[in-house]
C-alpha positions as CSV (number, residue, x, y, z in Angstrom):
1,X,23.4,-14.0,5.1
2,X,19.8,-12.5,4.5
3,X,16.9,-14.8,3.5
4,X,15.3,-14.3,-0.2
5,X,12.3,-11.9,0.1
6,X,9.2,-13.3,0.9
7,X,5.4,-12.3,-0.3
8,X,2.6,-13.4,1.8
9,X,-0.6,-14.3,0.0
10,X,-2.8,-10.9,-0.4
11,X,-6.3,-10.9,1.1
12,X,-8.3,-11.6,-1.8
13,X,-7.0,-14.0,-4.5
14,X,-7.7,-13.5,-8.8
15,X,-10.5,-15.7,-8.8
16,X,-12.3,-13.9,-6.0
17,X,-11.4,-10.5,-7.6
18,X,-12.8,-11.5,-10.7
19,X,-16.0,-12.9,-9.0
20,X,-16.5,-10.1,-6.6
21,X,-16.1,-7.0,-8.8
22,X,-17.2,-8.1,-12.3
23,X,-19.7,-6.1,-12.3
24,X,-19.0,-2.3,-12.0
25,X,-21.8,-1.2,-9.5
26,X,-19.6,-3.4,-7.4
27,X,-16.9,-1.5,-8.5
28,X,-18.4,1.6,-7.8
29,X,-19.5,1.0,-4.3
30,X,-15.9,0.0,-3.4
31,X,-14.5,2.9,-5.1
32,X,-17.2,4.9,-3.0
33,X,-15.9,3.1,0.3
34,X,-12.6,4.0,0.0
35,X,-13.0,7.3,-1.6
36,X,-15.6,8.9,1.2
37,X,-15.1,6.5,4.4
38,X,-17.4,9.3,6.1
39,X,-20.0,9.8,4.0
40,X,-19.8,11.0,0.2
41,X,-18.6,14.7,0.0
42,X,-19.4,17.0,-3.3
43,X,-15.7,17.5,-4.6
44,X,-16.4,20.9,-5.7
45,X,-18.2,22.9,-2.2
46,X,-17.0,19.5,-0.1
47,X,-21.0,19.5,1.1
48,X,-23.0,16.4,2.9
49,X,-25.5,16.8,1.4
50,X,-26.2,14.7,-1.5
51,X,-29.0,12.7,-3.7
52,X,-28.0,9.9,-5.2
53,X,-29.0,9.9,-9.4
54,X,-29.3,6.0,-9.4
55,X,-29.9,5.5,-13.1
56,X,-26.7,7.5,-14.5
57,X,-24.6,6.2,-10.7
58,X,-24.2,9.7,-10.2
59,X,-24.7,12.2,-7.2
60,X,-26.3,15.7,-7.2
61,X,-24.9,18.3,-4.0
62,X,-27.7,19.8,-2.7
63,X,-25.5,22.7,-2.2
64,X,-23.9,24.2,-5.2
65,X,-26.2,21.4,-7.6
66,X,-22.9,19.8,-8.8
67,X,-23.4,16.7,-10.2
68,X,-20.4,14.0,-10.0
69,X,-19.7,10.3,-9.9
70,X,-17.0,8.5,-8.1
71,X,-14.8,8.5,-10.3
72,X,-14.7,12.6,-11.1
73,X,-11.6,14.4,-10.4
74,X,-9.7,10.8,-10.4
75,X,-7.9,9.2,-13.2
76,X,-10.7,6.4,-13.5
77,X,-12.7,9.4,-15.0
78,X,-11.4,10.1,-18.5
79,X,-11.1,6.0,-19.2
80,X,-13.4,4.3,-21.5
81,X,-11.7,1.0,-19.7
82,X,-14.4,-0.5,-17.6
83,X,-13.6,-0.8,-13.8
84,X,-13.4,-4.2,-13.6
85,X,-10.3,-4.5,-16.1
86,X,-8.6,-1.7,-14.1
87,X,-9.4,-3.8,-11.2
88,X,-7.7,-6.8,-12.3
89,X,-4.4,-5.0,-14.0
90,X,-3.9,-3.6,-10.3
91,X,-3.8,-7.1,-9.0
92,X,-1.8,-8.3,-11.7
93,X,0.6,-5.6,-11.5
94,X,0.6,-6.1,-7.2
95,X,1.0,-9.6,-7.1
96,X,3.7,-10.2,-9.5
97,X,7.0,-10.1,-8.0
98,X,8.7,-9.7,-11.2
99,X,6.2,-7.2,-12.8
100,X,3.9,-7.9,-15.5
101,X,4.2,-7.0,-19.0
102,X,2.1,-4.5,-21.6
103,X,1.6,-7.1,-23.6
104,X,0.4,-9.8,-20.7
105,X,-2.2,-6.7,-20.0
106,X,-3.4,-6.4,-23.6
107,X,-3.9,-10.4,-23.7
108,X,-5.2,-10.7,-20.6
109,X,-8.0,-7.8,-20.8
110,X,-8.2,-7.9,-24.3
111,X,-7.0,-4.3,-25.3
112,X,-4.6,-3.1,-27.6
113,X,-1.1,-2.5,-26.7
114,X,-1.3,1.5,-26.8
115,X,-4.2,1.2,-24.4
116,X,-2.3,-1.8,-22.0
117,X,1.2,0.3,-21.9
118,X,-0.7,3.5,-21.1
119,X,-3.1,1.9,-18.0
120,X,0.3,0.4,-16.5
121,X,2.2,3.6,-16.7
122,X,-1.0,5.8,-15.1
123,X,-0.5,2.7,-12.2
124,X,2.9,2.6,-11.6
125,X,2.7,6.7,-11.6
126,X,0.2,6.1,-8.7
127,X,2.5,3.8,-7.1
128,X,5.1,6.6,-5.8
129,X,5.3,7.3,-2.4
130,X,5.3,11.4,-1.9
131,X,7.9,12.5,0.6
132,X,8.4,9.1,2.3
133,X,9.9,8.8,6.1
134,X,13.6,8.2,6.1
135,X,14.8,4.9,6.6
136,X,17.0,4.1,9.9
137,X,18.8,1.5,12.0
138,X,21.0,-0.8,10.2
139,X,20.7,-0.1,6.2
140,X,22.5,-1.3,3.4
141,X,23.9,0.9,0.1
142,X,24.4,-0.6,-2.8
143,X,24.6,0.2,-7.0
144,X,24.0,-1.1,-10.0
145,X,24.1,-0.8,-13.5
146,X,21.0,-1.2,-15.5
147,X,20.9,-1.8,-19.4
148,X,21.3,-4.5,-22.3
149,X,24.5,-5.4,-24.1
150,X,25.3,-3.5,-27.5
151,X,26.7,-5.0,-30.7
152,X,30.2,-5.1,-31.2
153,X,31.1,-3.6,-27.8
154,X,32.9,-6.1,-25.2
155,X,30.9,-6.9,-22.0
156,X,32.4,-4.5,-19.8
157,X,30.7,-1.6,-21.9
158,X,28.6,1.0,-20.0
159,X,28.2,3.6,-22.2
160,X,24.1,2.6,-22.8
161,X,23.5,1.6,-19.4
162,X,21.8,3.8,-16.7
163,X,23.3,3.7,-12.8
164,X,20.7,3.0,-10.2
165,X,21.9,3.5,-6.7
166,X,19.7,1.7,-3.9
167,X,19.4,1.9,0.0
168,X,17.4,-0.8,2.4
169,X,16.7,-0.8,6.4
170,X,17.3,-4.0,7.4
171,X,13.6,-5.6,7.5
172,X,12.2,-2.7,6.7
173,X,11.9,-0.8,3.4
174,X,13.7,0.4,0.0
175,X,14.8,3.4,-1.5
176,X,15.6,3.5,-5.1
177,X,16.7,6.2,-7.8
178,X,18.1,6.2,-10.9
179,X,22.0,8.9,-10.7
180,X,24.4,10.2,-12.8
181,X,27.5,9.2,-11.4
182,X,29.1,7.4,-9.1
183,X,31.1,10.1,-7.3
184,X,31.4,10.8,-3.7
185,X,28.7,13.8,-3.6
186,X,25.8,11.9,-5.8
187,X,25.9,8.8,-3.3
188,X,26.4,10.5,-0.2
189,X,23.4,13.1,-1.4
190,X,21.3,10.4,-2.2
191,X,22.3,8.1,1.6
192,X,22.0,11.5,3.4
193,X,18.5,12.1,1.7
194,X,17.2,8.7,2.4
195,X,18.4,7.6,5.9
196,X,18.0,9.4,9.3
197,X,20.9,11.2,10.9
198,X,20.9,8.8,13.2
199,X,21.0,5.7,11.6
200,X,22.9,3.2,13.8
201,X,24.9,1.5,11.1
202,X,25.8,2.0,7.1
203,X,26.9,-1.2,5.3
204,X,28.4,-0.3,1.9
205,X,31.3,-2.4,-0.6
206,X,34.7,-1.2,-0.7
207,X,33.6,1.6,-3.2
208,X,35.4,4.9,-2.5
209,X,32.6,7.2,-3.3
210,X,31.3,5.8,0.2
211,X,34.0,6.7,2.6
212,X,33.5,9.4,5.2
213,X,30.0,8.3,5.1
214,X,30.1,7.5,9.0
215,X,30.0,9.6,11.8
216,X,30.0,9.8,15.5
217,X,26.9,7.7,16.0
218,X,26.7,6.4,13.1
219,X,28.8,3.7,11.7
220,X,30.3,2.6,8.4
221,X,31.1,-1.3,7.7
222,X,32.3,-2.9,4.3
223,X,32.8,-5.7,2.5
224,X,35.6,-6.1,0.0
225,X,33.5,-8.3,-3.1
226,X,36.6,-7.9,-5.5
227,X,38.6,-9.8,-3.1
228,X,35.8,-12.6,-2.8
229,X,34.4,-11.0,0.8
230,X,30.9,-10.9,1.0
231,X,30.2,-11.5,4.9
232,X,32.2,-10.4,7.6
233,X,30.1,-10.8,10.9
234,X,27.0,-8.7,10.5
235,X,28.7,-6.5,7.5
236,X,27.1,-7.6,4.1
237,X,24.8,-6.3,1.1
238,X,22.8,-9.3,0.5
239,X,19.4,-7.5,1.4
240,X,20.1,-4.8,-1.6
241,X,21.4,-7.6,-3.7
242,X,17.6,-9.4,-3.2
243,X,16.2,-6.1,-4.5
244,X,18.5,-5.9,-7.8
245,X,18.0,-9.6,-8.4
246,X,14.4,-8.9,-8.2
247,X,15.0,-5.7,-10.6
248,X,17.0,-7.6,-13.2
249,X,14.5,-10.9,-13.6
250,X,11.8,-8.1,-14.1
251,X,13.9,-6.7,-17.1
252,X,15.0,-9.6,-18.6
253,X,12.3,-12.3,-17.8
254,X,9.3,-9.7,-17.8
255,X,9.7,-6.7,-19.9
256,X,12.5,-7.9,-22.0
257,X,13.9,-3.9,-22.3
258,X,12.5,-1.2,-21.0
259,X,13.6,2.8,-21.7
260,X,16.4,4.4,-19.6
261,X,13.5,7.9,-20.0
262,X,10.9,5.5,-17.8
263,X,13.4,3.9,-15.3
264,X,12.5,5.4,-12.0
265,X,8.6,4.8,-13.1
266,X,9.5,1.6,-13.2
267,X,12.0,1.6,-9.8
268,X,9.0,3.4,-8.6
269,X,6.8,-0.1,-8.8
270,X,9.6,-2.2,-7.5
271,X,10.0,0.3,-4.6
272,X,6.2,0.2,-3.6
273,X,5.7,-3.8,-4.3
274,X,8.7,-4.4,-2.0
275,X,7.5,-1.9,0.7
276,X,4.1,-3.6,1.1
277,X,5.4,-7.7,0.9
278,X,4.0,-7.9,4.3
279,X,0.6,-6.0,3.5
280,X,-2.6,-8.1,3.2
281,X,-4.2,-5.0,2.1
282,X,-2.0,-4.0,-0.8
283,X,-4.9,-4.3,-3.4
284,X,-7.0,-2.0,-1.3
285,X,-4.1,0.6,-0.5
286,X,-3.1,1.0,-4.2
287,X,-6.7,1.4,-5.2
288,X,-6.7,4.2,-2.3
289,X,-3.4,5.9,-3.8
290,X,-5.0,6.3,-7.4
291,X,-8.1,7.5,-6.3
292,X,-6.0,10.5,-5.2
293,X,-3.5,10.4,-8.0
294,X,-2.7,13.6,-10.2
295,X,-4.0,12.7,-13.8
296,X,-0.8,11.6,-16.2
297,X,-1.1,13.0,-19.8
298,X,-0.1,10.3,-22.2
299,X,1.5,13.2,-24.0
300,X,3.8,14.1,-21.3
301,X,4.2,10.3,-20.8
302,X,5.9,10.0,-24.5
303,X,7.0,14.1,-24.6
Protein backbone atom coordinates (compact mmCIF):
# COMPACT_ATOMS: atom_id res chain seq x y z
CA UNK A 1 0.00 0.00 0.00
CA UNK A 2 1.42 3.62 -0.96
CA UNK A 3 2.35 6.03 1.87
CA UNK A 4 0.28 9.48 2.10
CA UNK A 5 2.04 12.25 0.05
CA UNK A 6 4.54 13.97 1.68
CA UNK A 7 5.64 18.00 1.39
CA UNK A 8 9.06 18.86 2.50
CA UNK A 9 9.50 22.31 4.04
CA UNK A 10 10.15 24.99 1.08
CA UNK A 11 13.35 27.00 1.27
CA UNK A 12 12.16 30.04 2.60
CA UNK A 13 9.38 30.04 5.28
CA UNK A 14 6.16 33.05 5.51
CA UNK A 15 7.95 34.95 8.01
CA UNK A 16 11.16 35.24 6.02
CA UNK A 17 9.14 36.02 2.82
CA UNK A 18 7.46 38.66 4.44
CA UNK A 19 10.73 40.07 5.94
CA UNK A 20 12.77 39.65 2.92
CA UNK A 21 10.63 41.10 0.12
CA UNK A 22 8.43 43.79 1.95
CA UNK A 23 9.72 46.13 0.24
CA UNK A 24 9.35 46.21 -3.59
CA UNK A 25 12.96 47.24 -4.74
CA UNK A 26 13.52 43.87 -3.15
CA UNK A 27 10.96 42.64 -5.16
CA UNK A 28 12.21 44.05 -8.16
CA UNK A 29 15.77 42.95 -7.92
CA UNK A 30 14.54 39.30 -7.55
CA UNK A 31 12.17 39.63 -10.33
CA UNK A 32 15.29 41.09 -12.20
CA UNK A 33 17.42 37.92 -11.18
CA UNK A 34 15.20 35.57 -12.43
CA UNK A 35 13.95 37.31 -15.33
CA UNK A 36 17.61 38.27 -17.01
CA UNK A 37 20.15 35.61 -15.17
CA UNK A 38 22.63 37.08 -17.94
CA UNK A 39 22.39 40.44 -17.75
CA UNK A 40 19.11 42.60 -18.44
CA UNK A 41 18.03 42.48 -22.13
CA UNK A 42 15.64 45.32 -23.78
CA UNK A 43 12.47 43.14 -24.54
CA UNK A 44 11.76 44.95 -27.62
CA UNK A 45 15.54 44.88 -29.94
CA UNK A 46 16.74 42.09 -27.08
CA UNK A 47 19.99 44.67 -26.76
CA UNK A 48 22.75 44.75 -23.71
CA UNK A 49 22.97 47.74 -23.60
CA UNK A 50 21.10 49.47 -20.96
CA UNK A 51 20.99 52.50 -18.30
CA UNK A 52 19.37 52.01 -15.47
CA UNK A 53 16.46 55.18 -14.73
CA UNK A 54 16.88 54.68 -10.79
CA UNK A 55 14.21 57.03 -9.67
CA UNK A 56 11.12 55.62 -11.84
CA UNK A 57 13.13 51.64 -11.43
CA UNK A 58 13.09 51.65 -15.00
CA UNK A 59 15.72 50.86 -17.83
CA UNK A 60 16.44 52.84 -21.02
CA UNK A 61 18.13 50.45 -24.23
CA UNK A 62 20.69 52.23 -25.61
CA UNK A 63 19.69 50.81 -28.77
CA UNK A 64 16.19 51.36 -29.98
CA UNK A 65 15.74 54.04 -26.58
CA UNK A 66 12.98 51.73 -25.23
CA UNK A 67 12.27 52.29 -21.92
CA UNK A 68 10.82 49.27 -19.74
CA UNK A 69 10.71 47.92 -16.13
CA UNK A 70 10.83 44.41 -14.97
CA UNK A 71 7.78 43.80 -14.97
CA UNK A 72 6.84 44.95 -18.87
CA UNK A 73 5.52 42.45 -21.08
CA UNK A 74 4.62 40.22 -17.79
CA UNK A 75 1.43 39.94 -16.00
CA UNK A 76 2.93 41.84 -12.88
CA UNK A 77 2.69 44.89 -15.36
CA UNK A 78 -1.05 45.86 -15.64
CA UNK A 79 -1.52 45.25 -11.63
CA UNK A 80 -1.98 48.04 -9.32
CA UNK A 81 -1.29 45.11 -6.54
CA UNK A 82 2.06 45.82 -5.05
CA UNK A 83 4.69 43.03 -5.42
CA UNK A 84 4.99 42.14 -2.17
CA UNK A 85 1.18 40.95 -1.84
CA UNK A 86 1.62 38.94 -5.17
CA UNK A 87 4.64 37.56 -3.45
CA UNK A 88 2.94 36.29 -0.52
CA UNK A 89 -0.44 34.82 -2.44
CA UNK A 90 2.20 32.69 -4.43
CA UNK A 91 3.44 31.26 -1.21
CA UNK A 92 0.21 30.87 0.15
CA UNK A 93 -1.19 29.26 -2.89
CA UNK A 94 2.34 26.82 -3.07
CA UNK A 95 2.43 25.79 0.36
CA UNK A 96 -1.00 24.83 1.00
CA UNK A 97 -1.70 21.34 0.22
CA UNK A 98 -5.31 21.77 0.07
CA UNK A 99 -5.30 25.13 -1.79
CA UNK A 100 -6.23 28.38 -0.35
CA UNK A 101 -9.28 30.22 -0.80
CA UNK A 102 -10.39 33.82 -2.61
CA UNK A 103 -11.57 34.88 0.35
CA UNK A 104 -8.41 33.73 2.74
CA UNK A 105 -6.52 36.05 -0.07
CA UNK A 106 -8.76 39.00 0.33
CA UNK A 107 -8.41 38.78 4.27
CA UNK A 108 -5.04 38.03 4.27
CA UNK A 109 -3.77 40.96 1.81
CA UNK A 110 -6.54 43.02 2.45
CA UNK A 111 -8.24 43.27 -1.05
CA UNK A 112 -11.55 42.87 -2.15
CA UNK A 113 -12.84 39.59 -3.36
CA UNK A 114 -13.05 40.62 -7.25
CA UNK A 115 -9.45 41.55 -6.95
CA UNK A 116 -8.36 38.10 -4.64
CA UNK A 117 -10.35 35.67 -7.11
CA UNK A 118 -8.86 37.35 -10.08
CA UNK A 119 -4.86 37.31 -8.79
CA UNK A 120 -5.43 33.45 -7.90
CA UNK A 121 -6.91 32.62 -11.23
CA UNK A 122 -3.88 34.74 -13.31
CA UNK A 123 -1.54 32.15 -10.74
CA UNK A 124 -3.02 29.09 -11.16
CA UNK A 125 -3.16 29.99 -15.11
CA UNK A 126 0.66 30.27 -14.69
CA UNK A 127 0.81 27.09 -13.03
CA UNK A 128 0.21 24.85 -16.27
CA UNK A 129 2.90 22.92 -17.48
CA UNK A 130 3.06 23.42 -21.56
CA UNK A 131 3.56 20.16 -23.34
CA UNK A 132 4.88 18.15 -20.34
CA UNK A 133 7.16 14.85 -20.86
CA UNK A 134 5.06 11.64 -20.74
CA UNK A 135 5.01 9.75 -17.69
CA UNK A 136 6.57 6.02 -17.65
CA UNK A 137 7.39 2.93 -15.70
CA UNK A 138 4.73 1.68 -13.42
CA UNK A 139 1.62 4.29 -13.46
CA UNK A 140 -1.63 4.03 -12.06
CA UNK A 141 -5.28 5.16 -13.96
CA UNK A 142 -7.83 6.11 -12.05
CA UNK A 143 -11.44 8.39 -12.19
CA UNK A 144 -13.54 10.30 -10.35
CA UNK A 145 -16.43 12.21 -10.15
CA UNK A 146 -16.34 15.73 -9.07
CA UNK A 147 -19.39 17.88 -7.90
CA UNK A 148 -21.86 18.63 -4.81
CA UNK A 149 -25.11 16.80 -4.07
CA UNK A 150 -28.44 18.42 -5.49
CA UNK A 151 -31.81 18.74 -3.74
CA UNK A 152 -34.18 16.20 -4.01
CA UNK A 153 -32.04 13.80 -6.14
CA UNK A 154 -30.73 10.47 -4.25
CA UNK A 155 -26.93 10.11 -3.73
CA UNK A 156 -26.13 8.16 -6.63
CA UNK A 157 -27.11 11.27 -8.89
CA UNK A 158 -24.45 12.49 -11.53
CA UNK A 159 -26.19 14.47 -13.66
CA UNK A 160 -24.29 17.92 -12.03
CA UNK A 161 -21.11 16.35 -11.51
CA UNK A 162 -18.01 16.64 -13.91
CA UNK A 163 -15.69 13.33 -14.54
CA UNK A 164 -12.01 13.88 -13.99
CA UNK A 165 -9.91 11.04 -15.15
CA UNK A 166 -6.19 10.93 -13.57
CA UNK A 167 -2.88 9.09 -14.34
CA UNK A 168 0.41 8.87 -11.80
CA UNK A 169 4.09 7.31 -12.35
CA UNK A 170 4.77 5.58 -9.40
CA UNK A 171 7.06 8.25 -7.40
CA UNK A 172 7.06 10.40 -9.91
CA UNK A 173 4.36 12.83 -11.21
CA UNK A 174 0.46 13.50 -12.10
CA UNK A 175 -1.55 13.89 -14.96
CA UNK A 176 -4.97 15.26 -14.66
CA UNK A 177 -7.96 16.45 -16.96
CA UNK A 178 -11.29 16.95 -16.66
CA UNK A 179 -13.52 14.23 -19.83
CA UNK A 180 -16.69 13.67 -21.08
CA UNK A 181 -17.22 10.18 -20.69
CA UNK A 182 -16.17 7.22 -19.50
CA UNK A 183 -16.02 5.13 -22.67
CA UNK A 184 -13.22 3.07 -23.99
CA UNK A 185 -11.81 5.76 -26.59
CA UNK A 186 -11.82 8.95 -23.98
CA UNK A 187 -9.70 6.92 -21.33
CA UNK A 188 -7.48 5.14 -23.58
CA UNK A 189 -6.92 8.76 -25.57
CA UNK A 190 -6.26 10.38 -22.54
CA UNK A 191 -3.51 7.02 -21.01
CA UNK A 192 -2.09 6.99 -24.55
CA UNK A 193 -1.48 10.84 -24.45
CA UNK A 194 0.00 10.90 -21.11
CA UNK A 195 2.21 7.80 -20.71
CA UNK A 196 5.18 6.57 -22.93
CA UNK A 197 4.67 3.65 -25.32
CA UNK A 198 6.75 1.96 -23.33
CA UNK A 199 5.54 2.15 -20.01
CA UNK A 200 6.38 -1.09 -18.18
CA UNK A 201 3.15 -1.51 -16.26
CA UNK A 202 -0.60 0.03 -16.33
CA UNK A 203 -2.62 -0.54 -13.00
CA UNK A 204 -6.29 0.35 -13.52
CA UNK A 205 -9.88 -1.02 -11.47
CA UNK A 206 -11.92 -3.59 -13.06
CA UNK A 207 -13.56 -0.70 -15.31
CA UNK A 208 -14.20 -1.97 -18.87
CA UNK A 209 -13.40 1.15 -20.62
CA UNK A 210 -9.63 0.05 -19.69
CA UNK A 211 -9.33 -3.29 -21.23
CA UNK A 212 -7.03 -3.76 -24.21
CA UNK A 213 -5.03 -1.11 -22.73
CA UNK A 214 -1.85 -3.45 -22.54
CA UNK A 215 0.36 -4.53 -24.95
CA UNK A 216 3.41 -6.61 -25.76
CA UNK A 217 5.71 -4.69 -23.43
CA UNK A 218 3.50 -3.23 -21.60
CA UNK A 219 1.36 -4.64 -19.02
CA UNK A 220 -2.17 -4.21 -17.68
CA UNK A 221 -2.98 -5.29 -13.83
CA UNK A 222 -6.37 -4.63 -11.88
CA UNK A 223 -7.98 -4.65 -8.91
CA UNK A 224 -11.64 -5.58 -8.46
CA UNK A 225 -12.87 -2.60 -5.59
CA UNK A 226 -16.53 -3.73 -5.95
CA UNK A 227 -15.65 -7.00 -4.73
CA UNK A 228 -13.62 -5.49 -1.69
CA UNK A 229 -10.01 -5.98 -3.69
CA UNK A 230 -7.79 -3.21 -3.36
CA UNK A 231 -4.22 -4.88 -3.25
CA UNK A 232 -3.13 -7.81 -5.00
CA UNK A 233 0.72 -8.05 -4.86
CA UNK A 234 2.08 -4.86 -6.51
CA UNK A 235 -1.47 -4.17 -8.39
CA UNK A 236 -3.34 -1.26 -6.60
CA UNK A 237 -4.54 2.50 -7.17
CA UNK A 238 -3.71 3.96 -3.82
CA UNK A 239 -1.18 6.50 -5.33
CA UNK A 240 -4.21 8.12 -7.54
CA UNK A 241 -6.46 7.70 -4.64
CA UNK A 242 -3.86 10.17 -2.52
CA UNK A 243 -4.27 12.60 -5.34
CA UNK A 244 -8.31 12.69 -5.38
CA UNK A 245 -8.27 12.70 -1.57
CA UNK A 246 -6.11 15.57 -1.81
CA UNK A 247 -8.59 17.04 -4.74
CA UNK A 248 -11.81 16.52 -2.66
CA UNK A 249 -10.54 18.11 0.95
CA UNK A 250 -9.53 21.09 -1.43
CA UNK A 251 -13.29 21.35 -2.52
CA UNK A 252 -14.93 20.75 0.38
CA UNK A 253 -12.63 22.03 3.27
CA UNK A 254 -11.06 24.92 1.10
CA UNK A 255 -13.17 26.28 -1.58
CA UNK A 256 -16.44 25.00 -0.47
CA UNK A 257 -17.65 24.74 -4.50
CA UNK A 258 -16.04 25.65 -7.16
CA UNK A 259 -17.47 25.93 -11.16
CA UNK A 260 -17.36 22.79 -13.38
CA UNK A 261 -16.25 25.98 -16.40
CA UNK A 262 -12.85 26.48 -14.09
CA UNK A 263 -12.12 22.81 -13.17
CA UNK A 264 -9.01 21.99 -15.01
CA UNK A 265 -7.60 25.65 -13.75
CA UNK A 266 -8.09 24.35 -10.74
CA UNK A 267 -6.72 20.43 -11.56
CA UNK A 268 -4.14 22.56 -13.18
CA UNK A 269 -2.75 23.81 -9.44
CA UNK A 270 -3.21 20.45 -7.87
CA UNK A 271 -1.15 18.95 -10.87
CA UNK A 272 1.83 21.49 -10.50
CA UNK A 273 1.77 21.50 -6.37
CA UNK A 274 2.01 17.71 -6.47
CA UNK A 275 4.68 17.63 -9.19
CA UNK A 276 7.03 19.92 -7.23
CA UNK A 277 6.33 18.18 -3.33
CA UNK A 278 9.98 17.39 -3.41
CA UNK A 279 11.20 20.97 -4.82
CA UNK A 280 12.81 23.36 -2.28
CA UNK A 281 12.68 25.84 -4.99
CA UNK A 282 8.97 25.84 -5.72
CA UNK A 283 8.51 29.51 -4.68
CA UNK A 284 11.30 30.54 -7.05
CA UNK A 285 10.13 28.25 -10.03
CA UNK A 286 6.49 29.54 -9.96
CA UNK A 287 7.73 33.13 -9.73
CA UNK A 288 9.90 32.04 -13.01
CA UNK A 289 6.71 30.51 -14.83
CA UNK A 290 4.65 33.88 -14.47
CA UNK A 291 7.23 36.00 -15.45
CA UNK A 292 6.78 34.24 -18.75
CA UNK A 293 3.10 33.72 -18.55
CA UNK A 294 0.70 34.93 -21.42
CA UNK A 295 -1.48 37.77 -19.85
CA UNK A 296 -5.29 36.28 -18.85
CA UNK A 297 -8.03 38.78 -19.63
CA UNK A 298 -10.48 38.82 -16.69
CA UNK A 299 -13.08 38.99 -19.47
CA UNK A 300 -12.13 35.80 -21.08
CA UNK A 301 -11.76 34.51 -17.50
CA UNK A 302 -15.74 35.05 -16.84
CA UNK A 303 -16.75 35.01 -20.90
Amino acid sequence: MSKAVKFKRPEINLIELIEKYRDEDECRIFLEELRWPDGVKCPRCNHKSISRVKKRGQFDCNSCRYQFSVTAGTIFHDSHLPLSKWFITIYLMLESKKGVSANQIKRTIGVSYKTAWYLCHRIRAAMTEIGPPKLSGKVEVDETWVGGKKRGRGKGYKGNKSIVVGVVQRGGKTRLQVVHGLDRKTLHDFIKKHTDPETDTIYTDDWPSYKGIGDYDTQHKTVTHRKGEYVVEDAHTNTIENVWSLLKRSITGTYHKLSAKHLDAYLDELEWRFNNRDNPYLFRDTLRKLISADKLEFSKLIS
